[in-house]
Backbone as CSV, one residue per row, in Angstrom:
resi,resn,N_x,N_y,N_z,CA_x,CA_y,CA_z,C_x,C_y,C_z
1,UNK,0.840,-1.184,0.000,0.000,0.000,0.000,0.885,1.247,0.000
2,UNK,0.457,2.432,-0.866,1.132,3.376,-1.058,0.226,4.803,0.069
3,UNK,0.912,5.525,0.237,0.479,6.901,0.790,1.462,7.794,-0.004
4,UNK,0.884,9.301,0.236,1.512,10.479,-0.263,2.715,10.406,0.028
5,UNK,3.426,9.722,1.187,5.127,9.884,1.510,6.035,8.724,0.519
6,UNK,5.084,7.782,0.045,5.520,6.782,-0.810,5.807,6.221,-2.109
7,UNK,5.186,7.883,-2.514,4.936,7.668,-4.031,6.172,8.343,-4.951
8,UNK,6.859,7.735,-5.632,8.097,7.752,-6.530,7.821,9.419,-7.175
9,UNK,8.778,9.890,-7.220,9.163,11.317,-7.047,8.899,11.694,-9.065
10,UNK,8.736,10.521,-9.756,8.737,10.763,-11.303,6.745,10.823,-11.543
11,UNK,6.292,10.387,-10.559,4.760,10.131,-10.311,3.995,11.734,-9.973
12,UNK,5.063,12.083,-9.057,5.468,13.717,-8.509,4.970,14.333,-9.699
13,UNK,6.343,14.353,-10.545,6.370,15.368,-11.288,5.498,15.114,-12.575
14,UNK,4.936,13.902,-12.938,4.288,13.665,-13.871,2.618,14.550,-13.345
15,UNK,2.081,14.007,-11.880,1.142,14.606,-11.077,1.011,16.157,-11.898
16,UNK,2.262,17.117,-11.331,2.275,18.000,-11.298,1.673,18.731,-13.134
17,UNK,2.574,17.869,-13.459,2.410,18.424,-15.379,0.935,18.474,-15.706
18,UNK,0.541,16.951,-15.497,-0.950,17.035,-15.622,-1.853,18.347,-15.218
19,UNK,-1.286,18.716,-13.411,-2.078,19.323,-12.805,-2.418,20.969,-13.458
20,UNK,-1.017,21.403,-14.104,-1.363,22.501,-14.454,-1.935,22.391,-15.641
21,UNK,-1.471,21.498,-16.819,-2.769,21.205,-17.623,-3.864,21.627,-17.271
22,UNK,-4.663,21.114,-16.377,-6.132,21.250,-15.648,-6.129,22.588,-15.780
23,UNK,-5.376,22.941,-14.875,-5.436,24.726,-14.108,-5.328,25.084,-15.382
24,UNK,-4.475,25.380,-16.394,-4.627,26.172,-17.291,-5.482,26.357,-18.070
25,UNK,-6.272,25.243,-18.450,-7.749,25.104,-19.292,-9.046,25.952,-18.507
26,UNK,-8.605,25.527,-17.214,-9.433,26.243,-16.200,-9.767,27.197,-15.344
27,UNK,-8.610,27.773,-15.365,-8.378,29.367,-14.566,-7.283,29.765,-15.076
28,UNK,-7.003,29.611,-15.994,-6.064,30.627,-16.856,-4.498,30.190,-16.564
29,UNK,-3.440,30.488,-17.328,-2.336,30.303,-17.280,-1.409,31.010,-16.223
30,UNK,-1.958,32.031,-15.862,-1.152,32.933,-14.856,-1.231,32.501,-13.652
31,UNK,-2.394,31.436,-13.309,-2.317,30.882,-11.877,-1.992,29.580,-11.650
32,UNK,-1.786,28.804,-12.765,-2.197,27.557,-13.279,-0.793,26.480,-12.451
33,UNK,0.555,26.905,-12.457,1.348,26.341,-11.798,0.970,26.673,-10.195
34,UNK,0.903,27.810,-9.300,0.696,27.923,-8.332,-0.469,27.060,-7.869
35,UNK,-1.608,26.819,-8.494,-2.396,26.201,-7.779,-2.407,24.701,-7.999
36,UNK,-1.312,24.214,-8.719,-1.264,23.081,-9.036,0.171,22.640,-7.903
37,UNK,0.843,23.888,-7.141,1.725,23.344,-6.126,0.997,23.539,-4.972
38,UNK,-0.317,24.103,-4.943,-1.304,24.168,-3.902,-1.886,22.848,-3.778
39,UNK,-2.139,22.446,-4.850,-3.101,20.775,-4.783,-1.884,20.184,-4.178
40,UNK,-0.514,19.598,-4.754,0.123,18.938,-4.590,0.521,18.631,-2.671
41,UNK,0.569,20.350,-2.166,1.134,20.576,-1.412,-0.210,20.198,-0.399
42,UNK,-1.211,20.206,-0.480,-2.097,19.683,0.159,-2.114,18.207,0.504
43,UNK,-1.925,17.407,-1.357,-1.692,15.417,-0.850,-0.421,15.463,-0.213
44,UNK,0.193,16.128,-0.320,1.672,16.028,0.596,1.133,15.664,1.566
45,UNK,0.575,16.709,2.320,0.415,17.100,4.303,-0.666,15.824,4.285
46,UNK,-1.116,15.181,3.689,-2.383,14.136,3.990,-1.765,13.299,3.953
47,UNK,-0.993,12.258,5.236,-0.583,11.192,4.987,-1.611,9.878,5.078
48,UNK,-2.885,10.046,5.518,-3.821,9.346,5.498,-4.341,8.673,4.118
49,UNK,-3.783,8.859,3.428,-4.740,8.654,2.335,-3.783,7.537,2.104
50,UNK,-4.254,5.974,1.726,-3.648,5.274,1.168,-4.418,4.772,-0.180
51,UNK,-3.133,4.167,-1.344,-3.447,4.153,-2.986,-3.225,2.488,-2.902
52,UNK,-3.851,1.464,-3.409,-3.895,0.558,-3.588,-2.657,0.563,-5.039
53,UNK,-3.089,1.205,-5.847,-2.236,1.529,-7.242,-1.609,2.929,-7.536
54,UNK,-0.656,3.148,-8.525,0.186,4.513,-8.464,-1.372,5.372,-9.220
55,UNK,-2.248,4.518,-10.247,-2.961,5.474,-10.910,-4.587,6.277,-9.935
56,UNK,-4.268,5.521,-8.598,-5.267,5.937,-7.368,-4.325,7.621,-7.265
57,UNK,-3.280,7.606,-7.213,-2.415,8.528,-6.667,-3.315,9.952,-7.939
58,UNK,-2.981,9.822,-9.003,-3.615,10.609,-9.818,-5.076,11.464,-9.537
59,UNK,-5.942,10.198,-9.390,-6.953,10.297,-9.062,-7.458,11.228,-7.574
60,UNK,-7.041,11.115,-6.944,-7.109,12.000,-5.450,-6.267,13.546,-5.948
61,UNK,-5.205,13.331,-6.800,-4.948,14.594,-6.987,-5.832,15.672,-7.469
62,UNK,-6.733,15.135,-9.017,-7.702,15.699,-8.953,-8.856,15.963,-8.617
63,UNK,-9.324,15.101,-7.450,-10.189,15.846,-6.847,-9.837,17.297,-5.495
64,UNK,-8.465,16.538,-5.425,-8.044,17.832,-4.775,-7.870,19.065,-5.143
65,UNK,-7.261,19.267,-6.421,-7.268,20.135,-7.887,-8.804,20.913,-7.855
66,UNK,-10.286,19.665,-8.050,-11.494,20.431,-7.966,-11.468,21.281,-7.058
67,UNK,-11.290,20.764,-5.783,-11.308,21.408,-4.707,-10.751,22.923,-4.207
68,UNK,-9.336,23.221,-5.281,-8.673,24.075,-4.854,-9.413,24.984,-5.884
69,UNK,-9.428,24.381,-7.089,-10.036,25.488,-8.114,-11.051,26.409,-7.709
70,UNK,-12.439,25.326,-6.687,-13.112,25.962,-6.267,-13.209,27.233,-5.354
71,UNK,-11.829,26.817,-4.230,-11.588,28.080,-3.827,-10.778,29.184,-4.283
72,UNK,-9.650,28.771,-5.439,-9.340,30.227,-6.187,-11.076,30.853,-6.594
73,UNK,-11.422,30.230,-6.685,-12.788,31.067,-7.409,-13.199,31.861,-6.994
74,UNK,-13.747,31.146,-5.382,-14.271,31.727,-4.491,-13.478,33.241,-4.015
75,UNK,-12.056,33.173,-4.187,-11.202,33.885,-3.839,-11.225,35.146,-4.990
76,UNK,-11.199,34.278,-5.982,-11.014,35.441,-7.482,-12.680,36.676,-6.901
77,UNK,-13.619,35.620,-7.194,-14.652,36.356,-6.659,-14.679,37.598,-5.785
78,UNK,-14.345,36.996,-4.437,-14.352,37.999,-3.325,-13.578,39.104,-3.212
79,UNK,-12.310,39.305,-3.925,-11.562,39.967,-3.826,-11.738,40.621,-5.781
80,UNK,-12.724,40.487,-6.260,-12.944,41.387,-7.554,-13.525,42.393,-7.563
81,UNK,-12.835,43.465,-7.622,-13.716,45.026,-8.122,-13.238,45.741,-9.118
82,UNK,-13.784,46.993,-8.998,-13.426,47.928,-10.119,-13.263,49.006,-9.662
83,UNK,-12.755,49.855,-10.024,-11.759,51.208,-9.282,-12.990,52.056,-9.666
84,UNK,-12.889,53.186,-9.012,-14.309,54.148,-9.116,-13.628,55.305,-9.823
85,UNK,-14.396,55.857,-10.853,-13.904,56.757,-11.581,-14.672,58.180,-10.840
86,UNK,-13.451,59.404,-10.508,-13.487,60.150,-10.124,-14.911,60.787,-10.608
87,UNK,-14.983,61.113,-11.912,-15.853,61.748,-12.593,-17.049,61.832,-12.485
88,UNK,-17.310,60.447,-12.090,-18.705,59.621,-12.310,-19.495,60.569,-11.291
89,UNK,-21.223,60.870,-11.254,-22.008,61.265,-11.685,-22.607,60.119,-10.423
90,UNK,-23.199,60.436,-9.266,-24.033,59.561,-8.646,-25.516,59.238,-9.025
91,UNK,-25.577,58.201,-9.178,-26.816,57.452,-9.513,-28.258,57.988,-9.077
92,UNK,-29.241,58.428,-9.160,-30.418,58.810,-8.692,-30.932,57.570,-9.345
93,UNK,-31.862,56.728,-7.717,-32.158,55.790,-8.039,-33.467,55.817,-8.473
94,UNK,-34.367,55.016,-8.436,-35.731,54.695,-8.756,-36.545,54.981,-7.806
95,UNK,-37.792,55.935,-7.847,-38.566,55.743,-6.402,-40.042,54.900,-7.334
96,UNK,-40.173,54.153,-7.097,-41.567,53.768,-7.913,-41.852,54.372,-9.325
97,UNK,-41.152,53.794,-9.870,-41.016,53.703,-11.587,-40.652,55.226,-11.549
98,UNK,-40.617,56.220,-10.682,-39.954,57.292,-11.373,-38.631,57.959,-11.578
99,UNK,-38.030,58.378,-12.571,-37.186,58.254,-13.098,-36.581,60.087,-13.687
100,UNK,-35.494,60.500,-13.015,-35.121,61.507,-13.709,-35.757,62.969,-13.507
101,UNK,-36.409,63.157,-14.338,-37.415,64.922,-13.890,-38.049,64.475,-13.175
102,UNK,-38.910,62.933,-13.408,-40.497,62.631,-12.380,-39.988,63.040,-11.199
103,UNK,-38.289,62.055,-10.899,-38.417,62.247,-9.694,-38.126,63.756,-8.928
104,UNK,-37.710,64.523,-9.772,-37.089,65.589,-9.196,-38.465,66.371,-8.814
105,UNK,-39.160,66.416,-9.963,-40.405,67.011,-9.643,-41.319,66.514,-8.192
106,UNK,-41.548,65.327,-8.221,-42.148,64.261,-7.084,-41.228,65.091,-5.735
107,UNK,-40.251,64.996,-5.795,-39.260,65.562,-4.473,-39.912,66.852,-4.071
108,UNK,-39.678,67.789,-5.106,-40.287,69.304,-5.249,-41.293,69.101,-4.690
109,UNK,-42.636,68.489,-4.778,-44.149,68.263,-4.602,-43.986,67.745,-2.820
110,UNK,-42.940,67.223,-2.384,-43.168,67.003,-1.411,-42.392,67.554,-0.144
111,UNK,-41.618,68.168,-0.594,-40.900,68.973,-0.020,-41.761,70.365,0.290
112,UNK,-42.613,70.905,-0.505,-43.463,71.510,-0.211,-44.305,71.063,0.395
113,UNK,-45.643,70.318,0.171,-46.023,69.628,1.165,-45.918,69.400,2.527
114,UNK,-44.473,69.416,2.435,-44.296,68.737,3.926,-44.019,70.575,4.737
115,UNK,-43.307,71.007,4.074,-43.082,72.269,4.977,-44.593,73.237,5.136
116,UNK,-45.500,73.082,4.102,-46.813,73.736,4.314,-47.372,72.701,5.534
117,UNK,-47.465,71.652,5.463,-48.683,70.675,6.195,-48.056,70.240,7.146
118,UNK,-46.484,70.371,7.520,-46.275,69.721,9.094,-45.523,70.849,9.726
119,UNK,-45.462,70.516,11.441,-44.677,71.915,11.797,-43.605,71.778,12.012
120,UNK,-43.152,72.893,12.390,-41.516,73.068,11.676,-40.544,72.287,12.409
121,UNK,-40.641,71.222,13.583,-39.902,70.773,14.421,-39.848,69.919,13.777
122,UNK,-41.199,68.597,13.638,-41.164,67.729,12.494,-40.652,68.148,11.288
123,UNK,-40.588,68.879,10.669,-39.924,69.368,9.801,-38.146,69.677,9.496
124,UNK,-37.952,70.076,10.897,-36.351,70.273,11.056,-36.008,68.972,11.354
125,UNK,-36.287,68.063,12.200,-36.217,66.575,12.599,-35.859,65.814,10.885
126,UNK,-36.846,65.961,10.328,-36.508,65.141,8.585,-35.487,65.902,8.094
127,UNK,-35.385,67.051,7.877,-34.309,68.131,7.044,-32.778,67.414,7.998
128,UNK,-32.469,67.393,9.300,-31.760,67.146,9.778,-30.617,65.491,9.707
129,UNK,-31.836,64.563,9.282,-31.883,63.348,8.533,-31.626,63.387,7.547
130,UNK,-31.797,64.364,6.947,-31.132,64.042,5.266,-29.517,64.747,4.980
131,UNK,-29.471,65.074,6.012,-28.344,66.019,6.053,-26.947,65.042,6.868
132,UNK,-27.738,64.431,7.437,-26.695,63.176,8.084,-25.800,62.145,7.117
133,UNK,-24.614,61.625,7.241,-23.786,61.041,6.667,-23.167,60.077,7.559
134,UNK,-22.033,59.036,7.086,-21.674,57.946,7.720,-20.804,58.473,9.337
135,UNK,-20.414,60.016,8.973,-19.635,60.119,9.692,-20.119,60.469,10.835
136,UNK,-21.569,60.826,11.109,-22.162,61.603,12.095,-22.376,60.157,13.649
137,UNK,-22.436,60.923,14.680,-22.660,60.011,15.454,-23.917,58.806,15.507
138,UNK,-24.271,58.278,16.326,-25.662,57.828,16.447,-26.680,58.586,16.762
139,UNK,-27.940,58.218,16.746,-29.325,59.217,16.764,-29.358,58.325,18.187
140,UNK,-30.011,59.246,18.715,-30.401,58.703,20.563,-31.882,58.544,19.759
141,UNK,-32.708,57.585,20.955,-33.942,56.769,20.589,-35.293,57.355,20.430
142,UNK,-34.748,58.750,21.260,-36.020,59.591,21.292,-36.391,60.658,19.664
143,UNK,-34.632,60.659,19.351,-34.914,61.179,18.322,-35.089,60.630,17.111
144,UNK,-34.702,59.125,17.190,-35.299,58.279,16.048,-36.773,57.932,16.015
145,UNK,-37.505,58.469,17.452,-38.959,58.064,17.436,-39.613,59.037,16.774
146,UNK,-38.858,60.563,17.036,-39.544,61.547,16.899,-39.680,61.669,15.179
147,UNK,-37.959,61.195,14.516,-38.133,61.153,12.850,-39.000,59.981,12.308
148,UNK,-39.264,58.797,12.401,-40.569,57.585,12.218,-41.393,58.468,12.343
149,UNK,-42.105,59.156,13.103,-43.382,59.467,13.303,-43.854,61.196,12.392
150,UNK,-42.604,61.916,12.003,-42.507,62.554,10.811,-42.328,61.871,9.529
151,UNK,-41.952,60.796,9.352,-41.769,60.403,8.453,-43.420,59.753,7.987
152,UNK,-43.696,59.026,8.798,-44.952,58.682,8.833,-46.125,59.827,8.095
153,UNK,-45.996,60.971,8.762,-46.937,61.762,8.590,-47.002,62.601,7.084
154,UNK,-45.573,62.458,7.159,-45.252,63.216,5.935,-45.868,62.066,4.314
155,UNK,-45.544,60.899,4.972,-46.284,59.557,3.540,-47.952,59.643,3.983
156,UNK,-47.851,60.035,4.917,-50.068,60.372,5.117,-50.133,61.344,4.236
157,UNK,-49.624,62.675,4.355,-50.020,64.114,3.433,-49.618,63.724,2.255
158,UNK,-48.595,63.157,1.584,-48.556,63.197,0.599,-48.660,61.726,-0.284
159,UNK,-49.410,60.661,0.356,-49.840,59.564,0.034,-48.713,58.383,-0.595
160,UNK,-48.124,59.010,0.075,-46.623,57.799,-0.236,-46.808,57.000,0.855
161,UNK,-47.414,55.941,0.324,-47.647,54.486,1.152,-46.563,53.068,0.795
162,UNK,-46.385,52.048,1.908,-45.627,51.035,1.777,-45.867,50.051,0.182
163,UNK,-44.957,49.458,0.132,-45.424,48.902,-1.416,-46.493,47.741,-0.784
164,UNK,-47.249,46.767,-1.664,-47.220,45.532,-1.057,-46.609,44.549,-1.708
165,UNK,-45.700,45.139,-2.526,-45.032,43.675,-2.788,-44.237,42.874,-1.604
């Protein structure tokens, strides 16, 4: 019976050739040796594994190979972005299909609204909320009750209700 400490060093390097084969068909050439001394270096440290035959030895390599591929992936994944271009233009999102003037107009309509139909504390309470950023401290509880319940009033006057989707 063979294990990873037993297996002839030409089995090694044959392992290895194959392995980046794989990797290269499969995650590209630029990673394709490294993660194929990642598989290897993994049946290394596993002395548990015993091979009845040298072509068992193969066989465990690539599922170890699946295994690693899966986590370059996972890795390529998590660590993928895209650099933010200075220039760019923040997004105005969607408020219920409206889009662009609607919404600017819709804002306008309620921004009035709200300063005619609520009083000015409720009023400074929301203005004060929109004016907040990541950097500002926390809201104490009384004053998050007091903005809910402007906020509230302000979707009564101007009929901006919850979706039901």
């Amino acid at each position: 019976m063979l294990n990873s400490h037993s297996i002839p060093p030409e089995l090694w390097l044959r392992a290895r050739r194959l392995l980046i084969f794989y990797f290269s068909r499969r995650h590209g050439i630029q990673k394709a040796e490294d993660l194929a001394h990642d598989t290897l270096a993994a049946v290394w440290g596993r002395e548990d594994f015993v091979f009845e035959k040298e072509e068992d030895f193969l066989r465990v390599c690539y599922g170890f190979a699946r295994m690693i591929l899966h986590e370059a992936y996972r890795d390529e994944k998590k660590h993928a972005w895209t650099p933010l271009d200075p220039a760019m233009e923040k997004v105005a999102t969607d408020a219920r299909g409206l889009k662009g003037t609607e919404l600017s107009a819709f804002l306008r309509e309620v921004f009035s609204a709200g300063e005619a139909n609520m009083a000015a504390e409720e009023w400074a309470v929301i203005g004060n909320a929109i004016g907040r950023d990541e950097d500002d401290g926390p809201v104490n509880g009384k004053l998050r009750v007091k903005l809910h319940r402007a906020r509230k009033k302000l979707a009564k006057i101007t009929g901006w209700q919850k979706s039901e989707v």
